[in-house]
Structures are given as C-alpha cells and as structure tokens.
C-alpha positions as CSV (number, residue, x, y, z in Angstrom):
1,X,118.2,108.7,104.4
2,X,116.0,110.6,102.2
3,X,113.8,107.5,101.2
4,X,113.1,106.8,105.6
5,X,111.9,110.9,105.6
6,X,109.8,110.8,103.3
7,X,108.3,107.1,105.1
8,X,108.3,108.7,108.3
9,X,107.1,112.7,108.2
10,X,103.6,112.4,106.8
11,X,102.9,110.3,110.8
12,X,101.9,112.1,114.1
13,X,104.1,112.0,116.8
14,X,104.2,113.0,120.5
15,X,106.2,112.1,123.1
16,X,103.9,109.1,123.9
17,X,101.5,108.1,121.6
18,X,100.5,105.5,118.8
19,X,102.6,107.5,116.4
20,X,105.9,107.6,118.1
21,X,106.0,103.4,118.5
22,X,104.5,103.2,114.7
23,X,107.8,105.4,113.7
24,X,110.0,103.3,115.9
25,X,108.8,100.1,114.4
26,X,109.1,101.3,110.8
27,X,112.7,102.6,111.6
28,X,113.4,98.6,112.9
29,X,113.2,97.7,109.3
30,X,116.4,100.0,109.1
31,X,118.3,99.1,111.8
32,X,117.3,96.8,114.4
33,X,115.8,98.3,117.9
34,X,115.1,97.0,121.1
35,X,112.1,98.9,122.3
36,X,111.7,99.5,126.1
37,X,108.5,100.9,127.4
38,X,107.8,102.8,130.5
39,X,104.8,103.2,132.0
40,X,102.8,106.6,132.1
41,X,102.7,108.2,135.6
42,X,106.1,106.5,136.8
43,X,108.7,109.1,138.5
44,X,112.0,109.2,136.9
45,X,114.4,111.6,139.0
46,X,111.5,113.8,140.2
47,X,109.9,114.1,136.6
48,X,106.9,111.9,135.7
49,X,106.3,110.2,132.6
50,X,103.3,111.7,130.7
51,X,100.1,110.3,129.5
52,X,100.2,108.8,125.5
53,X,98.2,111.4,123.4
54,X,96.3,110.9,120.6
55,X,94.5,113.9,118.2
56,X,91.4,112.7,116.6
57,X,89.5,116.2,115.4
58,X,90.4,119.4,115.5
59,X,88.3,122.1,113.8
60,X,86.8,125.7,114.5
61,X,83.6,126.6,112.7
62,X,82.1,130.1,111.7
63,X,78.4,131.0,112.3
64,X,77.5,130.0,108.9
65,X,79.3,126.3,109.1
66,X,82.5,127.3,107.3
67,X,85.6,125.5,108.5
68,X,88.5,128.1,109.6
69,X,90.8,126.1,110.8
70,X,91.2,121.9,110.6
71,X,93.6,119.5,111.4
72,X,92.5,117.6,108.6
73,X,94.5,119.9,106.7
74,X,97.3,121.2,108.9
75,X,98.0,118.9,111.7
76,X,100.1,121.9,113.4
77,X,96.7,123.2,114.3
78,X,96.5,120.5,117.4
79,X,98.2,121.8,120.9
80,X,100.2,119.3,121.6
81,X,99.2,117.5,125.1
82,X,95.5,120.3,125.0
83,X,93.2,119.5,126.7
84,X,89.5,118.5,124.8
85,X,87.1,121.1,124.2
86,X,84.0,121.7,122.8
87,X,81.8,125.0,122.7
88,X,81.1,128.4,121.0
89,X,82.9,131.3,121.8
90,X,83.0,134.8,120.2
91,X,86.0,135.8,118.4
92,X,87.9,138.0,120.8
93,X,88.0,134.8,123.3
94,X,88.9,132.5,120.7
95,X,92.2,134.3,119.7
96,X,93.4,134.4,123.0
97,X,93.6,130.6,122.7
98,X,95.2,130.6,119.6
99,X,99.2,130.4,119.3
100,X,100.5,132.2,116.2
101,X,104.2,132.0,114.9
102,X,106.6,134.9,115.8
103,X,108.7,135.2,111.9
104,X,106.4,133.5,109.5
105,X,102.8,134.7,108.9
106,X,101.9,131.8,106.7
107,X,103.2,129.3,108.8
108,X,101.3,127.5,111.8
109,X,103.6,127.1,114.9
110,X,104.1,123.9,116.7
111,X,103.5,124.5,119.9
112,X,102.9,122.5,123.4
113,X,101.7,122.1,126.8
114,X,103.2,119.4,128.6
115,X,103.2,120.1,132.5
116,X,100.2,122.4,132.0
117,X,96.3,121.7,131.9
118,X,94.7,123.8,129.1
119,X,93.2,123.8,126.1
120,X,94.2,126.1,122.9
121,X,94.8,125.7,118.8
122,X,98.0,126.8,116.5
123,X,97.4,128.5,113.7
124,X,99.1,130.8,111.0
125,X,98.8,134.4,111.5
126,X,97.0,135.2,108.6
127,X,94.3,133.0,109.5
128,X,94.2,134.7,112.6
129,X,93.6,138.3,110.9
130,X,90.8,136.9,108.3
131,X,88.5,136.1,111.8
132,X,85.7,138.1,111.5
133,X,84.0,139.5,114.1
134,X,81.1,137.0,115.7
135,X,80.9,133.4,117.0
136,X,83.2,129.8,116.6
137,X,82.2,126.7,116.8
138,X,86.3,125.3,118.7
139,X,85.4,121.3,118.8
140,X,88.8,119.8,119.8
141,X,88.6,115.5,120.2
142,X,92.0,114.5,122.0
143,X,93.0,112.0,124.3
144,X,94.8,111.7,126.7
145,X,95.5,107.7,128.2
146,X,97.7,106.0,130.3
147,X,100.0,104.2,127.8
148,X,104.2,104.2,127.9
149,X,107.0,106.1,126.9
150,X,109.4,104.5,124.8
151,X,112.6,104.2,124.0
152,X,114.2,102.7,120.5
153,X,118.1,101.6,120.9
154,X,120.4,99.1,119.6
155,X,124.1,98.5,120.5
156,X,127.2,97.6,119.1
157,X,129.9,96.2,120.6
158,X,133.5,96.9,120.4
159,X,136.7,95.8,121.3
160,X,136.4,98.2,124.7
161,X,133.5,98.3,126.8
162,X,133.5,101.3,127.2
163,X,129.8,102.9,125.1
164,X,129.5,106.1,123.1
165,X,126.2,107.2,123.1
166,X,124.5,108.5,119.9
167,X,121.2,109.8,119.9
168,X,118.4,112.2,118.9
169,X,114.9,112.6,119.5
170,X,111.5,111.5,117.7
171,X,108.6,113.2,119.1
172,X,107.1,116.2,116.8
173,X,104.3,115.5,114.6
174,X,105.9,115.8,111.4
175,X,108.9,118.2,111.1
176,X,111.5,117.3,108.6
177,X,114.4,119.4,109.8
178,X,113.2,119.0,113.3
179,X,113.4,116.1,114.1
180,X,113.3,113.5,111.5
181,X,116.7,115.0,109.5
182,X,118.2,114.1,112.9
183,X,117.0,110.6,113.1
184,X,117.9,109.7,109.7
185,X,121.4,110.8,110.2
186,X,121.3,108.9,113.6
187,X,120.2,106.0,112.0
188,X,122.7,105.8,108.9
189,X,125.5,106.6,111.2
190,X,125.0,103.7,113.5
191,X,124.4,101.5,109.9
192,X,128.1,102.6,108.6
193,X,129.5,102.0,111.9
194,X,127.9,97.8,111.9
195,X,130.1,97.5,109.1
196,X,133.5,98.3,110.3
197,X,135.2,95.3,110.4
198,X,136.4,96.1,114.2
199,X,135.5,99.4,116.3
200,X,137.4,100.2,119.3
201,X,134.7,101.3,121.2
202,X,130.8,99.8,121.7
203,X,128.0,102.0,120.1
204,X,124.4,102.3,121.3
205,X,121.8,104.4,119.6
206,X,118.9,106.2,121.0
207,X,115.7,107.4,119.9
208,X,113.2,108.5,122.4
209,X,111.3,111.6,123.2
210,X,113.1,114.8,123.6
211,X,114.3,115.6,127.0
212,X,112.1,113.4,129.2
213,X,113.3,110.4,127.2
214,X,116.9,111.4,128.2
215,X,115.8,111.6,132.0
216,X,114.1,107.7,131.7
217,X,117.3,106.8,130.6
218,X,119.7,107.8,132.5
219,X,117.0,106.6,135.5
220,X,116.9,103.1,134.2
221,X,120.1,102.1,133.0
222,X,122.6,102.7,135.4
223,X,125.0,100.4,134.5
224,X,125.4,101.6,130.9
225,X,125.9,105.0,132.4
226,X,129.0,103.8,133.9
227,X,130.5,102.7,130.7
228,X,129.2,105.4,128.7
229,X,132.6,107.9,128.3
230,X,130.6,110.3,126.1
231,X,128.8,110.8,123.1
232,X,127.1,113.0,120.1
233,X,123.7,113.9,120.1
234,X,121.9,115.2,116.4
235,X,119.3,117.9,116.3
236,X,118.1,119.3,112.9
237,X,120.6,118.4,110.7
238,X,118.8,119.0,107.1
239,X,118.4,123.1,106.2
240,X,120.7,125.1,104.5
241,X,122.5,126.7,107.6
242,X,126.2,125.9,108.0
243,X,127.2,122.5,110.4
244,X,127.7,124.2,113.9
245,X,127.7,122.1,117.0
246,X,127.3,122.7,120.2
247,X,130.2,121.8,122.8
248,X,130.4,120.0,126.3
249,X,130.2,122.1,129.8
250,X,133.7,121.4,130.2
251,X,134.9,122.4,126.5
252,X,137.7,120.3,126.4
253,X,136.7,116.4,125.7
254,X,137.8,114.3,123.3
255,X,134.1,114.8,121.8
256,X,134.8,118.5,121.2
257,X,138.2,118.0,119.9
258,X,136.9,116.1,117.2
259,X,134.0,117.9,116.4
260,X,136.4,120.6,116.0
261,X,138.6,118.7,113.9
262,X,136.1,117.0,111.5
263,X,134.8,120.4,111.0
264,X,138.4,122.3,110.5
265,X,139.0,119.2,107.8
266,X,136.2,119.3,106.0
267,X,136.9,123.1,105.4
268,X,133.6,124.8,107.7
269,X,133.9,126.8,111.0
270,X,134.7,124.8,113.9
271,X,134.3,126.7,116.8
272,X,131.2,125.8,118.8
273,X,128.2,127.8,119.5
274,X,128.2,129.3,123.1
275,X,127.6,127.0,125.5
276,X,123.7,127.5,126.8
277,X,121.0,125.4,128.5
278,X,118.7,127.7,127.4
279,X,119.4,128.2,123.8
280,X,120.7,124.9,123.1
281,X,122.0,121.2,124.2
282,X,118.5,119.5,124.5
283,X,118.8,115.6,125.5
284,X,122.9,116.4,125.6
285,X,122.4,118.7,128.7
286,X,120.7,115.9,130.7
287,X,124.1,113.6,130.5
288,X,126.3,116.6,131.0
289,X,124.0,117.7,134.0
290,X,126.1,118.7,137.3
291,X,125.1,115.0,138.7
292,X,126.6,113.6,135.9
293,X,129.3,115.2,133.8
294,X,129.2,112.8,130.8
295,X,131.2,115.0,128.1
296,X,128.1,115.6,125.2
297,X,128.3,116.9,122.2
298,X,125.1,118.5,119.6
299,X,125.8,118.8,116.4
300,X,122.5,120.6,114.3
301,X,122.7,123.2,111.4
302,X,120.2,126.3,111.7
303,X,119.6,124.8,115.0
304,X,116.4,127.2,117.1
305,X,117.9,130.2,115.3
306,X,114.8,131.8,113.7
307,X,117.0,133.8,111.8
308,X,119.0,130.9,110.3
309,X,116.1,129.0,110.3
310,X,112.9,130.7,110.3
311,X,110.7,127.3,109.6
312,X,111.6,126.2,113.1
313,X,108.6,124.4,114.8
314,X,106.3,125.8,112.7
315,X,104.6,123.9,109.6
316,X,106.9,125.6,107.1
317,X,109.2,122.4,108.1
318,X,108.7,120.2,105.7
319,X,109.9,118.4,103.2
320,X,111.2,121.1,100.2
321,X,112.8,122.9,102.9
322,X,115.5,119.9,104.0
323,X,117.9,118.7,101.0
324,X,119.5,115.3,100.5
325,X,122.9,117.0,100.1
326,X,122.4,118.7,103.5
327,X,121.9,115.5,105.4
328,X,125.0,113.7,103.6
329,X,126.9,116.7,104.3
330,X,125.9,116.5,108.1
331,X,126.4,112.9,108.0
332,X,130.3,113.2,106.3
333,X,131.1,115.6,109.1
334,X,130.1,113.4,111.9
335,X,131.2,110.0,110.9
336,X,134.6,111.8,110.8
337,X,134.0,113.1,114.3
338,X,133.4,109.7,115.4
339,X,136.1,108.4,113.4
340,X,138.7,110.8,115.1
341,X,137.6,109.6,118.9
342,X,138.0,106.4,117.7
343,X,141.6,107.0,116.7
344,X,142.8,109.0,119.3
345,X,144.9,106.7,121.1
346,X,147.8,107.3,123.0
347,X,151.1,105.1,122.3
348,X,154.6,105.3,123.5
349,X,157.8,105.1,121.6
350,X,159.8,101.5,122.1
351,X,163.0,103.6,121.1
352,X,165.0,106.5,122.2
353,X,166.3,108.2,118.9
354,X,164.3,108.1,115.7
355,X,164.3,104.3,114.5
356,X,165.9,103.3,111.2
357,X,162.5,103.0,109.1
358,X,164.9,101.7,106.3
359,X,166.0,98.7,108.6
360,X,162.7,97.6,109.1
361,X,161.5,98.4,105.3
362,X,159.1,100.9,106.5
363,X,160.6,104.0,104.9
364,X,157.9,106.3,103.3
365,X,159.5,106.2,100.0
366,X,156.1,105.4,98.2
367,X,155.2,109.0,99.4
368,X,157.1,110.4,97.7
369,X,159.9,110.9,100.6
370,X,163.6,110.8,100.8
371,X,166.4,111.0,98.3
372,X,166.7,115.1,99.6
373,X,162.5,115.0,99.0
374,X,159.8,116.1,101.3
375,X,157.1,113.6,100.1
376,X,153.6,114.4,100.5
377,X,151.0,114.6,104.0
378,X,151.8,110.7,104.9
379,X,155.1,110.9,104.4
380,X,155.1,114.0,106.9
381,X,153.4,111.8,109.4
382,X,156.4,109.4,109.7
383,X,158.2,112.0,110.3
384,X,156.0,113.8,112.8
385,X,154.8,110.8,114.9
386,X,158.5,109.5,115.4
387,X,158.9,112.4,117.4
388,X,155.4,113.0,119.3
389,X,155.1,109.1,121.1
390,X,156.0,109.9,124.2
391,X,153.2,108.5,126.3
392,X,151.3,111.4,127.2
393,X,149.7,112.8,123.9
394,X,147.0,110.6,122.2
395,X,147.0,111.0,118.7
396,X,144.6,113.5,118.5
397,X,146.5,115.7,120.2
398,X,149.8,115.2,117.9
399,X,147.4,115.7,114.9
400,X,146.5,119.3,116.7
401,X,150.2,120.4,117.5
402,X,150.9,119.9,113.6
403,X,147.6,121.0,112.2
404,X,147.5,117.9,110.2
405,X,144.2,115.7,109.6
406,X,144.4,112.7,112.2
407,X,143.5,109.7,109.2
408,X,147.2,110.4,107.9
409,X,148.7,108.9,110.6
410,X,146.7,106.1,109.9
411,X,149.4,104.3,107.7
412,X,152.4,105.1,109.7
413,X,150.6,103.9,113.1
414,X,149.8,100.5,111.8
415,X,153.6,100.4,110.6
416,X,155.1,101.3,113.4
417,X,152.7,98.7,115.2
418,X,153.4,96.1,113.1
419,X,157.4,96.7,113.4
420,X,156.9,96.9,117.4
421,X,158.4,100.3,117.1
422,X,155.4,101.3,119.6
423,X,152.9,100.5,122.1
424,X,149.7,101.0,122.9
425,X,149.3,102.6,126.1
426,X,146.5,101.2,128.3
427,X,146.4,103.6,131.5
428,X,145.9,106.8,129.5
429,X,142.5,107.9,128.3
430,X,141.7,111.5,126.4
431,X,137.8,110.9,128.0
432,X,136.9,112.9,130.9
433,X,135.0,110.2,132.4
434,X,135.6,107.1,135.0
435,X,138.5,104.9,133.3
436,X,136.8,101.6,132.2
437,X,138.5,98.6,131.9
C-alpha cells in the first residue's frame, strides 16, 4: 500500500484529465481494471460530464520580476477547473482572487470551481500577508478540452450474483490522506479478497472521480445496479484520527451491522458519525439517494473534520502526515467488515431439541468443553448456535444477541453443516435491497 502512495501522489489529478487515466493505468499493474470512458459534455441524470483539465503554468510576479507564488513549486496553487488568465493587477484585486486556508497559515488550500466560470489562485496565508503593496504579473496557462471521464473497475465473481460495491475516488492532485490513502486500501482489499478460495458474494471495485463519477455509474450500468445489495465506500483512511464510519440512511443494513461489529471487535468506537449529506457520505450518498436506496456505507478516519484533521485539502496532505500502520489498521477493520456480511447467513435447525454432538463426533471437547467445563469462546458457540437456528436470525444477528465475535461460529457452522444438523436458508436475506436470485 505504502510502496503504490508514494508511485501515485507526486501526479496531478482532476476529475478528467491526463493525470487521472496515468494513475488509473499505473494502479492496473496492481490489480487489473477495465477502464470505461465517457465522453465530456454527455448528460448523466441531469449533470454533465466536465471538460478534461490540464495546468501547464501558474505563477504571479512582483513589479521587480520576483516570483510570489508558482505552481512549479506548490501545485495547490492552481484552481482547479480556473479559467486562463493573463494580466497585471494591483494588489488589493489580486487577493480577492486568492483562496487562503481557514486552520493552517502555512498551508495552500485545494480548492475548485467545477460548475462555475472564473479564474483565481490558492495560496497559503502567509504568502498572502508578505504581498506588498503595488502591481502582479497573475499569468495562469490552463486548459480546458473535450476529453472523457473515466472510470477504473474490476469484478469478482462469487458463488451469488448478487455485487457488493467497493469504491473510492481518485481525483485531487496529490493528497495523501485524501484521496490516495483511500485508494490504496481500496485496492489491497479487492487483492485479499481474489484470493479467497470461494466468496459468497461477487465484488466489483471502483475508482472514478468523486461524486460525478458515482452519478456516470449509476447512469450507465443499470443492470449491475440491480444486483448490487450494497456496499463500502473509503475516504481518507491514513491520519492519525480514530476509524469512524459513516452509516446508511436507513441505519439498519447488514453493512452497518458489520461495520459496527468489526469495529466493536477490534476494540475502537463503533457507533457511526451522524448521518449528513452535507458533512459526509460523498460517492455513498449518490447510491443511497431517495431514487435508489442501496444500503452504503463510508468508512474514513479524520474524515472533513478540520479539527481532527487540520491538513484536509490543503497542501499540508502529504506524505509524512499518513502512516503505514494507519492504512493497515484501516484496512484490518474493513476486511473484517466485509468478512462479517459475507458470513451472515441465515440457517435453520434440522432438529427440535439440542442434537447429540457426541453421536455425531462433533462435541467441542478440543475446546476445552465438557467433563463439568465451560471451554473457551468456540466452545460457547456450539452451545449458543444450537439454540439460535431458527430460520429467522442470520448469523450476524446471533453473534449480536450474545456479544460474541461472528468468526467463532465459524467452526461450529461448518460442523453442523457437514453433520446435516442445519440448512442453509435461501428465501431470507439480512440486505435491504431487491432479493436476487
């Protein structure tokens, strides 16, 4: 994960532009992507897709030749999607075109104008204050062309049809904790899952730019929309802040259960931050839109918390401020998320009393049970999921009513299968989504 960062953040991104396919091309080498392109001006649901943009130079001059500000140094110093300009102003009109960041006075924000002609620069406040009084030289060389958005995926399949949907997004220039900690999480995530031996359910990842990405998606694939029952979006995923995630409209999924239990097992706070489409979700809010109601779940870190994380889109994002123990921590937390949906089945009991486990050789005595013992955890979960298979509760939930982790009922599942003590029950489904076959 580390190693693809450090490839990937010294390269300018946008949400179209040369940058964004080079990135998606190198992360190929990783894990293979089908790249789809959509062409500039096309309207997805109402939105259109934007021009690819391209910053060539950005610089502001003093009246004796002196270079202020220059993207050859800071590439923060570009408005993302400005418009070209070239004149010079006097000082008082040239700070009203300059963005400054609210927490950090060292720092140049990242900032943008997407839907909204104008031209302007980023810079740190500090540079700001050292103007002196007089006339700039602003010379800002960037294009604008008709070119494609695009959108990196790849897809496993599993024994169902039905898809769960990771994704995050690739379109800041630069910024390690947002976005590329995200994408390399993304990306080793879908890695460890190619090499289960069998997965219950298909996985398809998804990198794209933020927000209008998720809107060319869900415009152009229709039919994977139908079998997607959910799914976990990432979203700065490598500062110091605690794990947090962000929970579906509905609160109740299988996709916030889980997130709730790999957090409560790996010992950090698992309730979700308040659910807000202002504050938080990004692409997740798009699939859990009113039209839609596919349960999403984000899970991020400082997340756009200037107190938690003060760096956020600003050029104090880089690389000392993400750790390599951050991103594996991120990473633990939701493979076991992932791991949890993919074991909350439901089953039903082929018996009426508690079976004889010593009849069919499957009593937990290796645990440490029986004999007037309790055993250890496993050997509890014979003992709780004799009780629990009634049809109704998937496993997630029986793992809940006993506050136990849901892998120890790995072992006794699999007996129990193996003995035909229990079934597998088809019709029930802990998604809130359309039942798939």
């Amino acid at each position: 994960m580390w190693a693809l960062m450090e490839e990937l953040f010294p390269h300018y991104r946008a949400l179209c532009g040369p940058g964004f396919h080079d990135s998606l091309k190198r992360i190929s080498r990783h894990v293979a992507l089908d790249i789809s392109e959509f062409p500039s001006g096309t309207d997805v649901m109402g939105w259109l897709i934007p021009k690819e943009f391209q910053p060539n130079e950005v610089w502001v001059e003093d009246s004796n030749g002196d270079r202020v500000i220059d993207s050859a140094n800071e590439s923060y110093h570009v408005l993302l999607y400005g418009q070209p300009f070239d004149g010079v102003i006097d000082r008082d009109e040239l700070i009203r075109h300059i963005e400054i960041h609210s927490h950090l006075d060292d720092a140049v924000p990242l900032r943008q104008t997407y839907y909204r002609e104008r031209w302007g620069l980023c810079a740190s406040k500090k540079q700001v204050e050292a103007l002196a009084p007089g006339n700039y030289h602003v010379h800002i060389d960037v294009a604008q062309f008709d070119g494609s958005l695009r959108i990196g995926d790849a897809f496993l399949p599993g024994e169902s049809k039905q898809e769960i949907l990771l994704n995050t997004y690739l379109c800041h220039p630069k910024g390690a904790n947002d976005n590329l900690s995200s994408v390399v999480v993304a990306v080793e995530l879908f890695r460890m899952l190619s090499a289960l031996p069998r997965r219950h359910f298909s996985y398809r990842l998804a990198l794209w730019p933020e927000s209008i990405g998720a809107i060319a998606y869900i415009a152009n694939y229709p039919d994977r929309l139908k079998r997607t029952v959910g799914g976990y979006s990432f979203m700065m995923c490598g500062d110091a802040a605690p794990i947090r995630f962000t929970g579906t409209f509905e609160a109740n999924s299988v996709f916030d259960r889980a997130a709730r239990h790999a957090l409560r097992w790996n010992e950090m706070p698992d309730e979700p931050l308040p659910y807000s489409r202002w504050t938080g979700g990004s692409d997740a809010m798009h699939f859990d839109s009113a039209g839609l109601r596919i349960p999403f779940c984000t899970f991020t870190r400082g997340g756009p918390n200037l107190d938690l994380y003060p760096a956020y889109h600003s050029s104090a994002d880089d690389l000392s401020l993400v750790k390599p123990e951050y991103l594996f921590e991120t990473l633990k937390v939701a493979w076991d998320a992932i791991m949890t949906v993919e074991r909350a089945v439901t089953y039903q009991a082929n018996y009426t009393v508690d079976p004889f486990l010593s009849k069919y050789g499957i009593f937990p005595y290796q645990h440490g049970a029986g004999d007037g013992k309790h055993g250890n955890l496993i050997a509890r979960a014979y003992f709780e999921l004799m009780g629990s298979l009634d049809g109704k509760l998937d496993l997630l939930s029986i793992a809940e009513k006993y506050d136990m982790p849901i892998e120890a009922f790995d072992e006794p599942v699999e007996k129990f299968l193996e003995k035909k003590l229990i079934s597998k029950v088809d019709e029930v489904s802990p998604f809130n989504a359309s039942e798939m076959p």
